[in-house]
C-alpha positions in Angstrom: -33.1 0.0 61.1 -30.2 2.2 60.3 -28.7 1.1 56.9 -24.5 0.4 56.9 -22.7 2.7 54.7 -22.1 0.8 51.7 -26.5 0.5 52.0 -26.6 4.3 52.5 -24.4 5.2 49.8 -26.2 2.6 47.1 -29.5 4.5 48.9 -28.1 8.0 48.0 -27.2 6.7 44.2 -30.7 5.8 43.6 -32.2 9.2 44.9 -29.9 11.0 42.4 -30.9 8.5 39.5 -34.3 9.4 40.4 -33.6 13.2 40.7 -31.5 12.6 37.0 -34.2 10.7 35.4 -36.8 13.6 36.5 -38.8 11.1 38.9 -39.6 13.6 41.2 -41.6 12.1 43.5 -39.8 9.0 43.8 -36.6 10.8 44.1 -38.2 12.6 46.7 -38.6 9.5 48.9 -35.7 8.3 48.6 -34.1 11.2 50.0 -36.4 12.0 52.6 -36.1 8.1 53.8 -31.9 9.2 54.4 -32.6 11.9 55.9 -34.8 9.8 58.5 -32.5 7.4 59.0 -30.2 10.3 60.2 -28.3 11.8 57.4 -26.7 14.8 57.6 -25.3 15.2 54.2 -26.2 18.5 53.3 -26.2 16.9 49.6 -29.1 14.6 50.8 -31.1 18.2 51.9 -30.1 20.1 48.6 -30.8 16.6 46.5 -34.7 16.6 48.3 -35.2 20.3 47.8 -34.4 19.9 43.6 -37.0 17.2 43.9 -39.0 19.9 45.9 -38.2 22.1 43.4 -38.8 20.5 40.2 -42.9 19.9 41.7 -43.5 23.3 42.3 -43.3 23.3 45.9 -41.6 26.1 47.1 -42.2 26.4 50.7 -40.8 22.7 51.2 -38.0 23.5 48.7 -37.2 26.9 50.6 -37.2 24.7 54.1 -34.8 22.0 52.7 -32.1 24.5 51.4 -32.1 26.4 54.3 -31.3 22.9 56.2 -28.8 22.7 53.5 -27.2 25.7 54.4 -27.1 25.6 58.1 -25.7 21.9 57.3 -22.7 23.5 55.2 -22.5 27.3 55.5 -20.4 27.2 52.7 -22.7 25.7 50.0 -22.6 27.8 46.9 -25.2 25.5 45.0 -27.5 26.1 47.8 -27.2 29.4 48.9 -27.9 30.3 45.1 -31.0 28.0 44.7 -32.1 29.8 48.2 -32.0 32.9 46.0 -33.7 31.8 43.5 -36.8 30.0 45.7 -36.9 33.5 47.3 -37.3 35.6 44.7 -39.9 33.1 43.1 -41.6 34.0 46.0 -41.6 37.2 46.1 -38.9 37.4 49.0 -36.9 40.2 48.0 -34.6 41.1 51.0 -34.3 36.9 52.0 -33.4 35.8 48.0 -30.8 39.8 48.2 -29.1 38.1 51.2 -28.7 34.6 49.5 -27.5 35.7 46.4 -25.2 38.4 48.6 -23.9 35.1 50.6 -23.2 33.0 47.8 -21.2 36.1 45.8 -19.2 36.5 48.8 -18.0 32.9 49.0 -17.2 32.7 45.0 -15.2 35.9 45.3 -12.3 36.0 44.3 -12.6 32.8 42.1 -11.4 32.6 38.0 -14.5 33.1 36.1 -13.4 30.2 33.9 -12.9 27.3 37.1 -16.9 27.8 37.6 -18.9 25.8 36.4 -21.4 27.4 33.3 -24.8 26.7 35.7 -23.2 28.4 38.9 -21.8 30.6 36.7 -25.3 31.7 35.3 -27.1 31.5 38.6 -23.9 34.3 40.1 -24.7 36.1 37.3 -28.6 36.6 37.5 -27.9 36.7 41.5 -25.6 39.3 41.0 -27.9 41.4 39.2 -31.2 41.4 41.2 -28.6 41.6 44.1 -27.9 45.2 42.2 -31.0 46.4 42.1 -31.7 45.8 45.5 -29.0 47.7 46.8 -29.6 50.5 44.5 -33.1 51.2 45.4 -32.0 51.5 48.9 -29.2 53.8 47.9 -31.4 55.9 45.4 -33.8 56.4 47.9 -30.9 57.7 50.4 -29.8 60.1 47.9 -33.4 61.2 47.0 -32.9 63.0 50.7 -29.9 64.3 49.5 -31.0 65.4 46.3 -34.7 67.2 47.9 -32.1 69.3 50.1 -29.6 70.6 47.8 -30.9 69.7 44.1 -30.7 66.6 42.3 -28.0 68.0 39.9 -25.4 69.0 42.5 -25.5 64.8 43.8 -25.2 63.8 39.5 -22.1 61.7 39.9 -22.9 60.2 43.3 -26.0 58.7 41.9 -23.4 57.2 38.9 -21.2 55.9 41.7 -23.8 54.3 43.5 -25.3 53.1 40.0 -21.6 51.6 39.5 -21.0 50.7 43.0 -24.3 48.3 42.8 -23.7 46.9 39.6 -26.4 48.7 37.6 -23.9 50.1 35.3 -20.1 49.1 34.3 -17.1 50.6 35.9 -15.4 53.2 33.5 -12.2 55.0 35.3 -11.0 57.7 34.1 -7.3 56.7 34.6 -5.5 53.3 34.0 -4.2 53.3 36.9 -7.0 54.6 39.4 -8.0 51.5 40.8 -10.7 52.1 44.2 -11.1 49.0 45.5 -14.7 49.5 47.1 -16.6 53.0 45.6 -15.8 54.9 42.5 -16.7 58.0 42.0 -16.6 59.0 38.4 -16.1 62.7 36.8 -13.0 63.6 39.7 -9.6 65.1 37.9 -7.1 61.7 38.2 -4.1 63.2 40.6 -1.7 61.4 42.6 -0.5 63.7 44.7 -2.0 66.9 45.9 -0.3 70.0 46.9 -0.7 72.5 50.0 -2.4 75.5 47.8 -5.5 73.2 47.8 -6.3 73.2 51.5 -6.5 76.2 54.0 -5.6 74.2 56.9 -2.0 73.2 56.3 0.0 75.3 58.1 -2.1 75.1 61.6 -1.3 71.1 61.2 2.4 72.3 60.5 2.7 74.4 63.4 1.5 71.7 65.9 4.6 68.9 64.5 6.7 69.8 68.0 3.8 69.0 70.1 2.6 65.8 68.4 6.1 64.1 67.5 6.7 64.6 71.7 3.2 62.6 72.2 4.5 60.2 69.6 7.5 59.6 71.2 6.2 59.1 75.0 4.2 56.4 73.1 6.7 54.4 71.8 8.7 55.3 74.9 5.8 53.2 76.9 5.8 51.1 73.8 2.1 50.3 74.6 -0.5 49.9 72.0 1.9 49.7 68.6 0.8 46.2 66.5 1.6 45.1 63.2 -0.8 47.0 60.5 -1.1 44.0 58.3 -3.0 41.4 60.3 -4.5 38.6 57.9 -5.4 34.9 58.6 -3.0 32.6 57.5 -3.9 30.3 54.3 -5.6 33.3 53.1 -5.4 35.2 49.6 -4.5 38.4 51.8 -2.1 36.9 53.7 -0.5 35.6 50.8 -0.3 38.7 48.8 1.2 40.5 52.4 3.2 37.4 53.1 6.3 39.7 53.9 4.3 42.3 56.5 1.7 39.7 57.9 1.8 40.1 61.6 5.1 41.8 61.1 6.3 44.7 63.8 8.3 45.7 60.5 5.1 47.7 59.7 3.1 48.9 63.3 0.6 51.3 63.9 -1.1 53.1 67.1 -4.3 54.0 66.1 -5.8 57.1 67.4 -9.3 56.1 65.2 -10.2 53.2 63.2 -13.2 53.0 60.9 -14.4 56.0 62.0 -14.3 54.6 65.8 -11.8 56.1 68.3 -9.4 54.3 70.9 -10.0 55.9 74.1 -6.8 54.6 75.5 -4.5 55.7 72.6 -6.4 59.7 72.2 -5.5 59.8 76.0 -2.1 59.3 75.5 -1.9 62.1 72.3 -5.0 64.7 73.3 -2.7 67.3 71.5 -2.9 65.4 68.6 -6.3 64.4 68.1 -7.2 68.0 68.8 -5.1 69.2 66.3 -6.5 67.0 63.8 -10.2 67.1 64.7 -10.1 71.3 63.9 -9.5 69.9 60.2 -12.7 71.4 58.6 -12.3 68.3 55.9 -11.2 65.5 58.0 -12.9 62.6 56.4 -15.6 61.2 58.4 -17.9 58.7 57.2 -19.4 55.8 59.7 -17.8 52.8 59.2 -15.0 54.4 57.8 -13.0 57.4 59.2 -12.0 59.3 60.5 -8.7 56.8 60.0 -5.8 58.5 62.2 -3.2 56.6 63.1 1.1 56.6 63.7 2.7 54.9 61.6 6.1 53.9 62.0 8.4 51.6 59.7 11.4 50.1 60.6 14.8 49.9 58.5 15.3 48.0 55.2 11.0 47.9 54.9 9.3 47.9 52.0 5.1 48.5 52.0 4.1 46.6 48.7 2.3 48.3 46.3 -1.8 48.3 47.2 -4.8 50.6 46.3 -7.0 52.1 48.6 -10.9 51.6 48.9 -12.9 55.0 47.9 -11.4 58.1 45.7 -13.8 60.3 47.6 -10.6 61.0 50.4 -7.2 62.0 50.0 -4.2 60.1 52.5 -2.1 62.3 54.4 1.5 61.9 56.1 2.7 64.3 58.5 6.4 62.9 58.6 7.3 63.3 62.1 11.0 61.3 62.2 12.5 60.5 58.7 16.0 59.4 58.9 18.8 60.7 56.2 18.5 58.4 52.8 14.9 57.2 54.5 13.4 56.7 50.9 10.3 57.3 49.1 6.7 57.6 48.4 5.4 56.3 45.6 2.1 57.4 44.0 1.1 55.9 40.7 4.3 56.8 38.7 5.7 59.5 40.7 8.0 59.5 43.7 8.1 61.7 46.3 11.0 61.7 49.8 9.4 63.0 53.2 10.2 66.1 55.0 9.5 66.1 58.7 6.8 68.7 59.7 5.7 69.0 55.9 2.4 67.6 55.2 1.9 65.1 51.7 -1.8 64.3 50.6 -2.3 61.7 47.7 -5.1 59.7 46.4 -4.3 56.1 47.3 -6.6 54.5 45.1 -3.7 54.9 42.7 -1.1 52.5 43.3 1.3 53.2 46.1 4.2 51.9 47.7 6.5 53.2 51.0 10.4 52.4 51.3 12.3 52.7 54.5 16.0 52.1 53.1 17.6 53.9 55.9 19.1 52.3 58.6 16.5 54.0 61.7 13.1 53.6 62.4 10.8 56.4 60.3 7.3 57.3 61.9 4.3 59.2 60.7 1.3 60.3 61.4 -1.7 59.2 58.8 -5.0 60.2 59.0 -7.6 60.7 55.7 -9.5 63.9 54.4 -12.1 65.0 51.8 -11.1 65.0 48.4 -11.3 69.3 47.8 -13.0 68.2 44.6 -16.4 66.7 46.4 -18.5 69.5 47.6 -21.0 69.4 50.5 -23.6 68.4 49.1 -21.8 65.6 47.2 -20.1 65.0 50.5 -23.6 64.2 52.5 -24.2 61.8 49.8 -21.1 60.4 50.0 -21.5 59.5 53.7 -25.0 58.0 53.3 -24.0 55.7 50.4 -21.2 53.9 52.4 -23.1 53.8 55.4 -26.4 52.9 53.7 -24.8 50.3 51.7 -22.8 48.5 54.8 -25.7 48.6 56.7 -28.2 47.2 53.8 -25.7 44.5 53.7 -26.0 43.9 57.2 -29.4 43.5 56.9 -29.6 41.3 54.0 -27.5 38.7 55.7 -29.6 38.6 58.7 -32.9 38.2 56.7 
């Protein structure tokens, strides 16, 4: 017979008296009994696999929390005790992907709100999480290194070795800030001028052709959405409360994440084949190339914000900039746009864009190489990010 709920609940105390008192196999009953009676209180499954746990038996344990988890996806206790029964077991890539799934849902929260035993259990997670993910990066770069030498790849070996955990973050710059991959031993400069690239003035002398495809666009005013597009409740939305889902701030992207819009590159061939003969246009998978019109009405105001990787520069080609349009700022410098004259700056510093003009002001972004990353170091750029999104990937689904 199914027990009421004051029966269930008195049921439930007992099984965690047992768990407390270290009666294992009684405690083990209990919950179990709950559990057939039709409970589906992921704290009954996580309570049984402790008493699992605590006898040694890992395969029942492993079964319960993954009940657990399925139960409540969003279990930090269990996810990490998942780990932990993994890696007892010698489950490397199953306790990676628990440890990767409970990091992911503590992120973001004050060190000192967690609790000391969670805290401990992120912590160890974290760091056999690490070496997981850089002995699948290390082995990418080991390709890398046979083809071109191991010392031309040094520093992207240190980024990866920073970028997995292995060793602290050290910037060389207060303010240089990349929000995803570091890579150390680059010169820290906001903004980077025209002498550093061969390909500026062929960009230049196609401005004409690509502000007309800009402005049949937003003629047909097909395609444009806000750029800030964040779920509401969350920390992101929060922070871009003033742009979230805003047409203050649109784009019409040409590529995203290294992915191109078929519809949008029909609409601007001109200027997608301008900027495809850019011998450094930054193409990683997953990530670029990033091209994209940007346009930002009157009285707007981009909030300050960091980019993800120092490996690639941003670059505006300002295509309609109003008199008094405003500013770029870069870390602690400021900068006005000029229509056809390009700007290339390293967004992992701080930045912020002002419109105080009283028009619309549009241009066109896309991303390129850093000119201090050479080839070689270029390669191993490329197989990092993509190697360590698609490890990720596979952690999660193990």
């Amino acid at each position: 017979m199914k027990k009421d709920a004051g029966s269930q609940s008195a049921h439930r105390d007992a099984a965690f008296d047992c768990l407390r008192q270290r009666d294992f196999p009684k405690s083990e009953v209990f919950f179990k009994e709950l559990i057939a009676e039709g409970s589906v209180d992921p704290q009954d499954r996580f309570g049984l696999s402790m008493a699992l746990y605590e006898q040694d038996r890992l395969e029942d344990c492993r079964e319960s929390l993954g009940e657990a988890c399925r139960l409540e996806p969003n279990f930090v206790h269990a996810w990490l005790y998942l780990g932990v029964v993994n890696e007892r077991m010698g489950l490397r890539s199953p306790a990676a992907g628990a440890y990767l799934r409970a990091d992911r849902l503590m992120s973001g929260t004050p060190p000192a709100s967690i609790p000391p035993d969670v805290r401990n259990l992120l912590t160890h997670g974290a760091r056999f999480l690490g070496g997981e993910i850089f002995a699948a990066l290390s082995a990418e770069l080991t390709s890398v290194a046979r083809k071109h030498g191991e010392a031309s790849i040094a520093r992207l070996y240190r980024a990866a070795e920073m970028f997995a955990g292995i060793k602290p973050l050290r910037y060389e710059h207060p303010r240089w800030r990349p929000g995803l991959f570091y890579v150390p031993g680059m010169t820290p400069r906001q903004f980077f001028e025209r002498e550093q690239f061969s390909w500026i003035d062929s960009v230049e002398r196609h401005t004409d052709i690509i502000r007309a495809e800009l402005r049949a666009a937003l003629s047909e005013n097909k395609g444009f959405k806000p750029y800030v597009q964040y779920a509401e409740g969350s920390d992101e939305a929060r922070i871009w409360s003033t742009l979230n889902g805003s047409t203050d701030w649109s784009t019409l992207h040409l590529a995203r994440h290294g992915k191109f819009e078929p519809e949008a590159c029909a609409r601007c061939p001109r200027t997608l084949e301008t900027l495809m003969a850019i011998p450094d246009l930054h193409d990683v998978p997953g990530y670029g190339p990033e091209i994209m019109f940007s346009v930002l009405q009157p009285k707007t105001l981009i909030p300050a914000h960091r980019g993800s990787v120092n490996g690639r520069l941003v670059v505006h080609l300002p295509l309609v900039v109003p008199p008094n349009c405003g500013y770029l700022r870069v870390g602690d410098e400021k900068r006005s746009w000029e229509e056809g004259k390009l700007m290339m700056f390293d967004d992992t510093f701080d930045h912020e864009a002002w419109n105080g003009s009283e028009q619309t002001r549009v241009v066109l972004i896309f991303d390129v190489w850093n000119p201090e990353l050479s080839i070689a170091e270029r390669e191993a750029f490329r197989i990092v990010l993509f190697r360590a999104a698609e490890f990720e990937k596979e952690l999660l689904n193990s």
